[in-house]
C-alpha positions, 0 to 999 in steps of 0.5 A: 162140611157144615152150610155156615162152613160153606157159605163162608168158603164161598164168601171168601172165594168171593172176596178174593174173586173181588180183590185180584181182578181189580189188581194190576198184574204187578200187584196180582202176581204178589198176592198169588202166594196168599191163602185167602181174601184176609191175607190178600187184604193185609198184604195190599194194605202192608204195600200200599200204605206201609206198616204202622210206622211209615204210615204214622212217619208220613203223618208227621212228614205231612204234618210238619209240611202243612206247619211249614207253609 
């Protein structure tokens, strides 16, 4: 393995390192079938906020409240 491989192995380890012991438990055991640090990312993302379209449903949920007032 080359050292630019390595050091991008390690950078990951690193990031997934970073990511799961910030977790709680409940969010920890979902990420444990994801590959690497960008899987483990896009997943709390998809959870978090939703997909693009709950997330642009909830910007205009928000929006028309604000119009409301």
């Amino acid at each position: 393995m080359k050292d630019d491989e390595k050091r991008k192995v390690q950078d990951d380890q690193k990031a997934e390192n970073i990511l799961t012991s910030s977790l709680p438990s409940d969010e920890f055991f979902c990420t444990a079938r994801c590959k690497n640090a960008k899987k483990i990312w896009k997943m709390l993302e998809v959870t978090l906020e939703g997909n693009a379209d709950i997330r642009r449903a909830s910007k205009h949920t928000l929006v028309y409240e604000y119009e409301a007032l």
